[in-house]
Structures are given as C-alpha cells and as structure tokens.
C-alpha positions as CSV (number, residue, x, y, z in Angstrom):
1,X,80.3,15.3,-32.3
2,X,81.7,18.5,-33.8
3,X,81.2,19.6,-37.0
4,X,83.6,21.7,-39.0
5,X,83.5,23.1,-42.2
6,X,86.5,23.0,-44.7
7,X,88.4,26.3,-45.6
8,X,87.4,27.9,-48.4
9,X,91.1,29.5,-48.9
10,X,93.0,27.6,-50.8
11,X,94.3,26.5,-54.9
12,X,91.8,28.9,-57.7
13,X,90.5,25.3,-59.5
14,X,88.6,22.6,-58.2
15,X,89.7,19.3,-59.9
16,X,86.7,17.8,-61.1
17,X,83.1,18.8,-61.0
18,X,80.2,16.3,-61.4
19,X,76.1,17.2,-61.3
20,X,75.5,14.2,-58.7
21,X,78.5,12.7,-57.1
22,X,80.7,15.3,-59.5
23,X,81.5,12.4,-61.4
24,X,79.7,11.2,-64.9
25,X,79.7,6.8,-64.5
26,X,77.5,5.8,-68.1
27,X,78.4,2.3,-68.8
28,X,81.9,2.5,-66.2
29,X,83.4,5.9,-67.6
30,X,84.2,8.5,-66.0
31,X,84.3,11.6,-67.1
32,X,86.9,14.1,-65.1
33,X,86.1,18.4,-66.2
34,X,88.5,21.3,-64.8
35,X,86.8,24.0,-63.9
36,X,88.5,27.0,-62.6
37,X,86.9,29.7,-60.0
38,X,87.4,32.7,-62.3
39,X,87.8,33.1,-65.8
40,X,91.1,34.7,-67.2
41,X,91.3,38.9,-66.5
42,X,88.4,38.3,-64.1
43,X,87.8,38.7,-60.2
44,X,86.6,35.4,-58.9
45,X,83.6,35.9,-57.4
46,X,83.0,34.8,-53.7
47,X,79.6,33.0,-54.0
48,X,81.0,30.7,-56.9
49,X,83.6,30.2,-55.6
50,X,82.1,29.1,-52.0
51,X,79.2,26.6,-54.5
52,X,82.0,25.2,-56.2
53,X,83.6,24.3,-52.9
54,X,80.7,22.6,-51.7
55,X,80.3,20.5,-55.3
56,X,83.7,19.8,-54.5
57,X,82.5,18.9,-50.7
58,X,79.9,16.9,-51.6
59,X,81.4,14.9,-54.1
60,X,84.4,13.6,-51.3
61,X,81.7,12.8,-48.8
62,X,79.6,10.8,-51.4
63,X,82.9,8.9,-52.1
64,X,83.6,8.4,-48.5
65,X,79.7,7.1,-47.7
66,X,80.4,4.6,-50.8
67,X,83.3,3.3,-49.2
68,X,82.3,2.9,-45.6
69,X,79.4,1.3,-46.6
70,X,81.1,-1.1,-48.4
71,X,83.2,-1.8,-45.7
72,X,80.3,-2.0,-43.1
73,X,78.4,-4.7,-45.3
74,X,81.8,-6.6,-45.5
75,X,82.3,-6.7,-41.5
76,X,78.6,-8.2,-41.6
77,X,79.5,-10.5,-43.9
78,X,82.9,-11.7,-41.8
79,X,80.6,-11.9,-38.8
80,X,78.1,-13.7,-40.2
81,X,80.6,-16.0,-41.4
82,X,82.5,-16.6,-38.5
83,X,79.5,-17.1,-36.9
84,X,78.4,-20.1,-39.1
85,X,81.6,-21.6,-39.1
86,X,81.6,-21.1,-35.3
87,X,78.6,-23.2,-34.9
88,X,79.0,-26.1,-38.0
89,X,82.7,-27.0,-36.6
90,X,82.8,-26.4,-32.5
91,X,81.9,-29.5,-31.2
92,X,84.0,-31.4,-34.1
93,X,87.3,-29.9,-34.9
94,X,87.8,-28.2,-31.6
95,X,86.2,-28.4,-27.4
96,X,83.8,-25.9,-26.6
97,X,85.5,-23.2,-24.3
98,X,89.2,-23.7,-25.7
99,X,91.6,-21.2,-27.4
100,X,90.2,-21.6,-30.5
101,X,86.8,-21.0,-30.0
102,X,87.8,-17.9,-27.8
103,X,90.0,-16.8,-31.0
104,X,86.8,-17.1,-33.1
105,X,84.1,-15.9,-30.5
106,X,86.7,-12.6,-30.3
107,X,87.3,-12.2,-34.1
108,X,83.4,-12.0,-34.0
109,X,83.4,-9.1,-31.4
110,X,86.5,-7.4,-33.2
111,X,84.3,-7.8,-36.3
112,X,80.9,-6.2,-34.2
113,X,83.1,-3.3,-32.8
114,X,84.3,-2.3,-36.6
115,X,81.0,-2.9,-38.0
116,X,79.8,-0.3,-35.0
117,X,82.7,2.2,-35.8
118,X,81.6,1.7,-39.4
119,X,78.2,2.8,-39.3
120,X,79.0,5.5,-36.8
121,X,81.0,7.3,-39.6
122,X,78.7,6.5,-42.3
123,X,76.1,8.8,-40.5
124,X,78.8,11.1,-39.7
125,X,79.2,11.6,-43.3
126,X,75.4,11.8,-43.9
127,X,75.0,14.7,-41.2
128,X,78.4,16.5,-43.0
129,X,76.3,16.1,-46.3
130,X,73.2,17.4,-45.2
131,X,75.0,20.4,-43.2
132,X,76.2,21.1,-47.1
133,X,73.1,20.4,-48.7
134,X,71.4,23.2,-46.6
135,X,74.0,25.7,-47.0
136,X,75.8,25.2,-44.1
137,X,73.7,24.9,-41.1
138,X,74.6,23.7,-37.8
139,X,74.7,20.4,-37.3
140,X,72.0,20.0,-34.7
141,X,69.5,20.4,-37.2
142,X,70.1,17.5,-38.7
143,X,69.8,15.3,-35.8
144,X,66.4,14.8,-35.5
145,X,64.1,12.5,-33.6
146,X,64.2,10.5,-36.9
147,X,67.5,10.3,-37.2
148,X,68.2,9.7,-33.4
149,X,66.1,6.5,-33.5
150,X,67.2,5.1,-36.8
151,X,71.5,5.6,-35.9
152,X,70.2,4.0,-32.4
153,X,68.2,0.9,-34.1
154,X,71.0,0.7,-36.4
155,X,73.6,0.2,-33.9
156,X,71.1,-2.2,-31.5
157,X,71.1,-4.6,-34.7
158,X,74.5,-4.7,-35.5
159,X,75.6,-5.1,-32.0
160,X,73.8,-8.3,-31.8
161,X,76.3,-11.3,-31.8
162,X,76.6,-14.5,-29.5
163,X,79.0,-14.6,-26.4
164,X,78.4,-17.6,-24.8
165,X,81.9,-19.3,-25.6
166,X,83.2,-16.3,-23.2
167,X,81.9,-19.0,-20.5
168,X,84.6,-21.3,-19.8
169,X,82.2,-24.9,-19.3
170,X,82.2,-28.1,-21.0
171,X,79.2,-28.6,-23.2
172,X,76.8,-31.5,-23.7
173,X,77.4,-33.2,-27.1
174,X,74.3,-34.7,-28.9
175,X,75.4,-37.3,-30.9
176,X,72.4,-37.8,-33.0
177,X,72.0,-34.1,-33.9
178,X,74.0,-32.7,-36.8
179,X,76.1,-29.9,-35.0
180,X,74.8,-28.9,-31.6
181,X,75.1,-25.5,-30.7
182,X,78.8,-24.6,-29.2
183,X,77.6,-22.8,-25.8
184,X,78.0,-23.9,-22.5
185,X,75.3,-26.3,-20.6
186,X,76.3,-25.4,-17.2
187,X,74.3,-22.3,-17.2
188,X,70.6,-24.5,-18.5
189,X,68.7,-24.4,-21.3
190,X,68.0,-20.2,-21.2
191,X,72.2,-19.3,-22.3
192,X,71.5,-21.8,-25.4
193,X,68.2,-20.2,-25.9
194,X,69.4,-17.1,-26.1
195,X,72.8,-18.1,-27.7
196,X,70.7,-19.3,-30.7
197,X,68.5,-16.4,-30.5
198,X,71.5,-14.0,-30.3
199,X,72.7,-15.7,-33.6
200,X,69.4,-16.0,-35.6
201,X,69.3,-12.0,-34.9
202,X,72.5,-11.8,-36.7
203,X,71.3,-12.0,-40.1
204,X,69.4,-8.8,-39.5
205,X,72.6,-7.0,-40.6
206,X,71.6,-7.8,-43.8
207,X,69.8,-4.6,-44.4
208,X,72.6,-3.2,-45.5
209,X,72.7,-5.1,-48.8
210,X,69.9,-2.4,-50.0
211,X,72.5,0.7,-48.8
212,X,75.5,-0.7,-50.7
213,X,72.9,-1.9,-53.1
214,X,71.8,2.2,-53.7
215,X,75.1,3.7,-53.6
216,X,77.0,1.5,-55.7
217,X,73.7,1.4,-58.0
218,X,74.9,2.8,-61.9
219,X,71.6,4.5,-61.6
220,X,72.6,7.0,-59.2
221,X,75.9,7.2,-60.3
222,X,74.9,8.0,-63.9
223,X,74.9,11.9,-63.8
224,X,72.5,11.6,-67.2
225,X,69.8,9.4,-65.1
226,X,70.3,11.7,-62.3
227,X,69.1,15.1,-64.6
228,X,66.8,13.3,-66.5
229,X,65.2,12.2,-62.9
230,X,65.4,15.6,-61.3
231,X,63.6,16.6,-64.2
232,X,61.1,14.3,-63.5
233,X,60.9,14.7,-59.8
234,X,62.3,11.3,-59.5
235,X,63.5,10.1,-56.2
236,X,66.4,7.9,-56.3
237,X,65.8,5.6,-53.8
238,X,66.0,2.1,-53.2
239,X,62.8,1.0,-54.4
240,X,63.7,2.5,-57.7
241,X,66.8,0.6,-58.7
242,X,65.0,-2.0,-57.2
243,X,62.4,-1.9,-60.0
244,X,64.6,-0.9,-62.5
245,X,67.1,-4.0,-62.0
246,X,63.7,-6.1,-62.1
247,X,62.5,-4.6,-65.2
248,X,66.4,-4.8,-66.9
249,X,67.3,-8.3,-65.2
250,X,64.1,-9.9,-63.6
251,X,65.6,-13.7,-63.9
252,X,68.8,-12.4,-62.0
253,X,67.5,-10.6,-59.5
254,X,64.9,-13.2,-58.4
255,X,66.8,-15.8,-58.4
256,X,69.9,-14.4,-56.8
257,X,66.8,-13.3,-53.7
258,X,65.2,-17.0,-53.8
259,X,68.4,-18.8,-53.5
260,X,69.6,-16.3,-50.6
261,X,66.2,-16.4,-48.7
262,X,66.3,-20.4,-48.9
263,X,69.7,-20.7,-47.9
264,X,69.5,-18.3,-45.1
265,X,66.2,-19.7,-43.8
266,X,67.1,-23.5,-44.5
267,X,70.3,-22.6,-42.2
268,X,68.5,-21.1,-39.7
269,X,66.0,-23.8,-39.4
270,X,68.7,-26.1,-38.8
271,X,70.3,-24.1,-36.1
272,X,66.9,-24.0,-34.6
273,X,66.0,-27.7,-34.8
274,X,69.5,-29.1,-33.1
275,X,68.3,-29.3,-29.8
276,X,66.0,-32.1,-31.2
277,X,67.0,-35.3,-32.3
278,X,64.1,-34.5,-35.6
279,X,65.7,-35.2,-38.8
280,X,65.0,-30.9,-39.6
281,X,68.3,-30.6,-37.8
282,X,70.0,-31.7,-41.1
283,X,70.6,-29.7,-43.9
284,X,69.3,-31.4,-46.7
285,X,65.6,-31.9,-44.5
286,X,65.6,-28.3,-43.8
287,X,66.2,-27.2,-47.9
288,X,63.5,-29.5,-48.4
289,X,61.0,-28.2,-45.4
290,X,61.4,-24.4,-46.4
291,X,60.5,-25.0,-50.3
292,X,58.0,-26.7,-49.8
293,X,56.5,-23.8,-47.4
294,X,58.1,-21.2,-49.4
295,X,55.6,-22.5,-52.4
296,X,52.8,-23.2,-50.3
297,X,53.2,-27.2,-51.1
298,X,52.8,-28.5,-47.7
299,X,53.4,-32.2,-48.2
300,X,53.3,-32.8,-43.9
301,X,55.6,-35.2,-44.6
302,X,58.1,-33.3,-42.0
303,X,57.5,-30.7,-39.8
304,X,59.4,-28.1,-37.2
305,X,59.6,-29.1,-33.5
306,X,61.0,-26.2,-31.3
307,X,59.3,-22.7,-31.3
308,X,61.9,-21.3,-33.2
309,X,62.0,-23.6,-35.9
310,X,58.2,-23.3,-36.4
311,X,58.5,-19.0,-36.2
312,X,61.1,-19.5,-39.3
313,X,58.5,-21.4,-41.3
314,X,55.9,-19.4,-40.7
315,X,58.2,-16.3,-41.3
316,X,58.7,-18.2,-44.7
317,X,55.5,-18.8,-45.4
318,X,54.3,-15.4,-45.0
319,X,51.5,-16.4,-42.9
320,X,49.8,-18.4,-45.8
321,X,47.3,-21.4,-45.0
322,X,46.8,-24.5,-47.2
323,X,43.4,-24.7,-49.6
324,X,42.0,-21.9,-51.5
325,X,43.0,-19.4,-48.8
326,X,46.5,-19.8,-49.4
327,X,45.6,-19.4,-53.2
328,X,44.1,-16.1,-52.6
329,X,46.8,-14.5,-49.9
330,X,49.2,-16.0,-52.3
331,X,47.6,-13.9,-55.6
332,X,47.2,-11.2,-53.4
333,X,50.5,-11.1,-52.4
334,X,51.8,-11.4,-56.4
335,X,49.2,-8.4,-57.0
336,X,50.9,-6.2,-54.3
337,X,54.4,-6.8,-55.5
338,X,54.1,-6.4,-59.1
339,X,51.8,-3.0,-58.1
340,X,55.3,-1.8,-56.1
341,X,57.5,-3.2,-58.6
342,X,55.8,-1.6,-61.5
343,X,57.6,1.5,-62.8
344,X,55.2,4.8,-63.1
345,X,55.2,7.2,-66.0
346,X,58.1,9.0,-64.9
347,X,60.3,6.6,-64.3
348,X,59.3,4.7,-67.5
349,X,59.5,7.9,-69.2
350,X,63.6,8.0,-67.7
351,X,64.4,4.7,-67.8
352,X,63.1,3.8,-71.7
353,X,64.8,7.4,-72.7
354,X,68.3,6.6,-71.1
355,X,67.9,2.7,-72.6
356,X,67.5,4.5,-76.4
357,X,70.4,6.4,-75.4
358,X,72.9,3.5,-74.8
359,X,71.7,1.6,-77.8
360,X,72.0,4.4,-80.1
361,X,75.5,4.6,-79.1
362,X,76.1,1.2,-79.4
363,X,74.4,1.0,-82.8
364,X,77.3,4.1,-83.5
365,X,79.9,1.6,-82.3
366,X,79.0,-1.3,-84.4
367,X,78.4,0.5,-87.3
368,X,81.4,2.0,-87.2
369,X,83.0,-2.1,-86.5
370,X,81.4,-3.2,-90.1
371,X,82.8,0.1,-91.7
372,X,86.4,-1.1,-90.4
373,X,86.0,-4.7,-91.4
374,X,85.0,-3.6,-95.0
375,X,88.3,-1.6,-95.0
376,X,90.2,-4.7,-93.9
377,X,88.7,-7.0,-96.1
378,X,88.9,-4.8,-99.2
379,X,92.4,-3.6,-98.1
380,X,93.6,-7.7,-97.9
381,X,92.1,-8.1,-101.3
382,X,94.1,-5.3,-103.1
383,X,97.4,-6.8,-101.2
384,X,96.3,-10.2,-102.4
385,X,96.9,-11.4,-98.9
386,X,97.1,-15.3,-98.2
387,X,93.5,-16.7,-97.5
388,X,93.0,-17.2,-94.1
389,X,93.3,-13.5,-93.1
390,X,91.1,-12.9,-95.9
391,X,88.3,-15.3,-94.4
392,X,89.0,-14.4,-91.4
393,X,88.3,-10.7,-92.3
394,X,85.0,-11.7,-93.8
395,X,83.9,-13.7,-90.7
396,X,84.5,-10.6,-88.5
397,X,82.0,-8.5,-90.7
398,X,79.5,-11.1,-90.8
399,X,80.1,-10.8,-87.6
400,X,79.8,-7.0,-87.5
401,X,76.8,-7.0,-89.8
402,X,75.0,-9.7,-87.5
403,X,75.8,-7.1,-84.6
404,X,74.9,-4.2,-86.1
405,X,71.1,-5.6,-87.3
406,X,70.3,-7.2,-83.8
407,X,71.1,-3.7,-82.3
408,X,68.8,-1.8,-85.0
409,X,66.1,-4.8,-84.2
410,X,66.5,-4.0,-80.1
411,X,66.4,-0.4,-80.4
412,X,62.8,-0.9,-83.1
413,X,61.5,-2.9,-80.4
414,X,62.1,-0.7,-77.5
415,X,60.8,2.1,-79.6
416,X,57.8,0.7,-80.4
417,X,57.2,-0.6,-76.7
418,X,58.0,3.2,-76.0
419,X,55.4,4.6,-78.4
420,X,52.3,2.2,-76.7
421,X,52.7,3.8,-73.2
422,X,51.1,7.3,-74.8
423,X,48.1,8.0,-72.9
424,X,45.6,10.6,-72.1
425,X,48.1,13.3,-70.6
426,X,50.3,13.0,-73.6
427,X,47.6,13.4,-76.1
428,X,45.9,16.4,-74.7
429,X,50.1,17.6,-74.5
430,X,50.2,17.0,-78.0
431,X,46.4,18.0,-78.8
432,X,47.3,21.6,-76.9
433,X,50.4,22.4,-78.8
434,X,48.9,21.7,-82.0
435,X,46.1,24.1,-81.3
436,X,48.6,26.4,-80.3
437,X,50.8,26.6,-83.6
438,X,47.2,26.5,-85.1
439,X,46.8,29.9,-83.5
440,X,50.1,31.3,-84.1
441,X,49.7,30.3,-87.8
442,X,46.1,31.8,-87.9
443,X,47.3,35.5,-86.3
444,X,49.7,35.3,-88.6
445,X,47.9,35.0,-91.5
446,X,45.0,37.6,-90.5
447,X,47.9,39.9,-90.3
448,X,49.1,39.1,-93.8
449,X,45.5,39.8,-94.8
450,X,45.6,42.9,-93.4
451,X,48.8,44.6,-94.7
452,X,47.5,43.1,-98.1
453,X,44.0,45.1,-97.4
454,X,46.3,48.1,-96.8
455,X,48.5,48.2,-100.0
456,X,45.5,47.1,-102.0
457,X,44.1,50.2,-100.6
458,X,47.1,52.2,-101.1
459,X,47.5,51.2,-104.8
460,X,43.6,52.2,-105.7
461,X,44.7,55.8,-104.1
462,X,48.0,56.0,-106.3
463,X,46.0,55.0,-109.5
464,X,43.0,57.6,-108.7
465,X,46.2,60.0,-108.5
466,X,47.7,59.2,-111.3
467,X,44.0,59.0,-113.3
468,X,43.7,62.3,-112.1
469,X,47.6,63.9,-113.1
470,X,46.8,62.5,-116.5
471,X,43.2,64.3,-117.2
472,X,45.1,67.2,-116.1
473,X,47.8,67.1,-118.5
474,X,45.9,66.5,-121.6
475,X,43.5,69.3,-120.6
476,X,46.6,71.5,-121.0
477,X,47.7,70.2,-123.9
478,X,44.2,70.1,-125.5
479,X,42.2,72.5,-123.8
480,X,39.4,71.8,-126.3
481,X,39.2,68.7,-124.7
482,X,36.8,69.0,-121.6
C-alpha cells in the first residue's frame, strides 16, 4: 500500500470549502463558498495555500468514505439476502447441487469478494485521512497494532459465508420440517453444522449499520453541530447520534431496533431448529418463542431443541432468569441503558442550542406564510374576486396562524425545559461574572470620586486666589482700607 500525496500545483481557487466535510448540510442544504488562494494584488502565500489543499483533501476523502460505506452495507445486505432466499427455497423450487443453487451460492461469494474490496478501500481512505489530518506523515504511522487487528477482524467477519452447495451431493429432504437446510448429507452431520453456523455468522456484518449510520448522520454533517461540538469538546461518535436520535425520535428508533432484533433472531431460530421435526422450525413458533424471551414472559409452553437454537434464546434473553431475579437483571439492565443513553451537559447544552436554532427559523418561515396570506386575502377582497378563492385564502391563514402559534408554543417549551438544566457550575458562572462587573463598576466609581476630590480641591485653591486678587485691588483703590 503506497500512499501518495496530491500535487499542490495546480488552478489558484479551491471550489468549495466546508469546516467539517467542507460542506454546510442544516436541514438538507448545502451551502457551496469560493474561496480563492490569494486575494487580488497579493502573493499567495504557500502555507494557505498547502491548508486549503488539504480542506479540499479532506473533504473528497470524506465523500469517498460516505460512499464506500454505503456500498459495503449494501453488498451485506445482497448477501444476506441471497442467503435467506438460498435456504427458504432450495429444497422447493430447485435440487440441491444444481445450476441454480451454484448461480446463487456464487452470487453470494461475488457479493463477499466486493464486500472485502469494499472495506479494504474504506480504510484506505481512513489512513489517506489521517496521513492529512497529521500534516502529512507517512503512512506507517497510522497503521498501528489497533488498526491492524480491527481491518483483520473486519475482513474475518465479512468473509464469513456458506459453501456447502459447492459440493455436488444430493441432500436428505425432511418432509416434516419447514425448509431443511440446502447442503449436502453425504459429507454427515459436521458440513450442515457448520453450513448453518457459517450462515448464522453472517448476520454479523451488520455492524456496519452503526458506520453508515455515523456518516450519513445530519449531526456530523451539520457544520453548525460540528463547531458548536468542538466547542464543547464533543466527540462525534456513534453513541452520540445514537442518543441524540433517541432523545429526537425515541418511538422510531426503538421500534425500528425491536422489530429488527425479532425478525433476525426469530429467523435464526428457525434455521437452527430444522434439523428437528419441533414445531420451533416454523416461523410463526419461532416469533412467538423469542418474544416471549425477549420480555422475560417464559410461558414453557415451547422450547428450543438443538444447541444452537437454545444459544439464540439465551442470546435473546440476555442471560435473564425467571422470578425476581429476572426482575432485577432486567431493572438493572434499563438502569444501565438509560445511564448510556442519557445526553451529558455538553451535549444537552449543543443539541437544545441547535434545536432553538431550527425553530426560530422556522417560526421566521411561518410568520412570514401568515404575512403572505393576509396580502392574498386582502388583495382578493379589493379585486372583489369570486368566493371560493376568497375562502380559500382565509383557510390558508388559519392555517398559517395555526402554524405559526404551535411553533411559538414548541420553541416556549423547549426553552423552558432549557432553562431547568441550570445547575451549580452555571450559577457560580453567572454568580462570578456578576461579581466581576460589580468590581469594574466599583473601580470605576472610586475613580470618579477621586477626580471629583481633585477639582473640588482645585476650585477651593482658585477661590483662595481670587479672595486674595480682590483684597488686593481694593487696598489700592482704598488704601485707607486695611
């Protein structure tokens, strides 16, 4: 892997500029600001020049990582896929060991050996960014032991797929299972062991829903959140547009994570139970067996039989036992999240300021809507237009009005949820800067006092003077006068 650096020759303006990512993304715009190297009459100057290169730089290879992630979590997707539809249709639609399920097996290797290439550049483009990040360093810095193991865990997880179709042998049709597994049975019980092992392990390319998750996040695209955060030594990770998604859109979020947990477990429970002739080898008893363990129900009504079956519902479960134990784990376990979950000062402090930010501009917006439906109305009753426009405009600022005092009632009640998070560290803030205006105002006044002391002083000098010119002058005049 050879790194090279771009040449810094080339056009005197860079097209756009943005603080992180180059690019300003509030609410989907985007914001696009020429700034040349040098300003009119002037020598460019080689260190900005070189910074704004690297902006530049950076902003390409951020780009490029947001792509070839997306990409990466789409080949895990196809795999996945292909996988399940491999298994559900084999013994049915076509025989185990034909064209067909070679065609399939292959599209899922094709899919693996993209998915590799894929994550291979990704962390190409990381090491590029970090090379420009630290002013240009070599690039065997940036491979560390770290890094090493993670690109080599990485690429260990996503190779994972099944290959047992690429044996050629008939298979063994269960008729009173659901949909057997579509592997060979002439090489014994371990190739479908680890044929169904091989395909429970594919799901573990899931991890990169958090990547594409982060990077396509309008939190770190926002250029405003990113400032603000940098401010507050914020690290924009995945944890924190995790919590800020679940303190914007808790309903969403949990329930788009409990319906994919129970429909990837249920699945996998199924594919695990098939061997059997157990009713958990069907769908509808497996969605029924992982939600009642999922909520620590536990009816005993049915129960896993292989190994595998039981290590999926006691991955569900979390490890949680029945009674007053489960209870307790299961309290615990609320305790911890909503502890993680839970935004800290800082982030509050970004996320509540950013929030007034977007409804004051949308409290701009409708203001300015009820403004333009009063012209409209009052314009169609000077024309003495026919009556439906007329209601019609009347409905729309109704309409407008109704907008623009819900907004004005949301951005009260964020304000005032704002203004209860003051605590100790604000106060004595607060309590600090008082006492130092207090002081300011207090020199300044003792020095007021004094320059008064001074012309006071003055003055009472001028007037024994003058006392004293005028004795004189009527002792001349009247010398009789002593």
């Amino acid at each position: 892997m050879e790194m090279t650096n771009r040449s810094m020759h080339g056009d005197s303006k860079v097209d756009c500029v943005n603080c992180d990512g180059l690019i300003s993304r509030n609410g989907g715009d985007s914001a696009e600001v020429s700034v040349p190297l040098s300003l009119p009459g002037k020598r460019p100057n080689a260190l900005e020049g070189d910074d704004l290169y690297r902006l530049r730089d950076r902003k390409f290879l951020l780009e490029d990582k947001k792509r070839l992630c997306a990409l990466a979590l789409g080949s895990a997707l196809l795999g996945i896929l292909l996988m399940i539809i491999h298994a559900e249709i084999c013994p049915f639609v076509y025989k185990p060991g034909s064209n067909i399920a070679l065609f399939i097996n292959c599209s899922i290797s094709l899919s693996t050996g993209c998915l590799l290439i894929l994550i291979i550049a990704f962390h190409y483009k990381d090491i590029r960014l970090f090379i420009i990040d630290h002013n240009q360093v070599d690039w065997r810095i940036a491979m560390t032991s770290h890094r090493v193991l993670v690109i080599t865990l990485e690429l260990l997880v996503c190779a994972i797929h099944p290959v047992g179709t690429y044996w050629e042998v008939g298979l063994r049709v269960n008729s009173s299972s659901s949909a057997p597994l579509c592997d060979s049975n002439h090489h014994g019980d371990a190739l479908m062991d680890m044929e169904l092992l091989l395909s429970v392990l594919m799901f573990l390319r899931l991890y990169l829903v958090h990547r594409a998750v982060l990077l396509h996040s309008k939190v770190l695209l926002s250029a405003s959140y990113r400032s603000i955060g940098s401010l507050n030594n914020i690290n924009f990770t995945f944890r924190f547009v995790l919590k800020v998604l679940m303190n914007k859109y808790p309903a969403r979020t949990l329930l788009a994570f409990i319906l994919l947990f129970w429909l990837t477990a249920s699945w996998m429970l199924t594919l695990c139970e098939r061997q059997t002739q157990a009713t958990t080898g069907h769908m509808e008893t497996a969605l029924w067996l992982i939600a009642i363990t999922f909520l620590t129900v536990g009816y005993g009504d049915v129960a896993p039989n292989t190994s595998c079956g039981k290590a999926v519902c006691l991955f569900t479960g979390v490890m949680l036992k029945k009674g007053k134990q489960g209870v307790a784990c299961t309290a615990m376990l609320v305790a911890v999240v909503t502890k993680k979950l839970a935004l800290n000062k800082g982030e509050k402090h970004v996320h509540f300021f950013m929030l007034d930010i977007q409804i004051s501009k949308r409290i701009r917006h409708a203001a300015a809507n009820v403004l333009r439906e009063c012209w409209l109305l009052h314009r169609t009753n000077l024309t003495k237009g026919n009556r439906g426009e007329h209601r019609r405009h009347q409905r729309c600022l109704l309409e407008a009005i109704r907008v623009f005092r819900h907004l004005r009632l949301k951005q009260r009640k964020l304000r005032d949820y704002a203004n209860e998070m003051v605590d100790l560290p604000k106060m004595q803030m607060i309590m600090c800067d008082l006492s130092a205006n207090w002081n300011n105002s207090y020199r300044e006044l003792e020095q007021r006092i004094l320059s008064m002391e001074q012309k006071l002083e003055e003055l009472s000098i001028c007037f024994q003077q003058t006392s004293e010119l005028l004795s004189q002058v009527l002792r001349h005049r009247n010398p009789e006068i002593r």
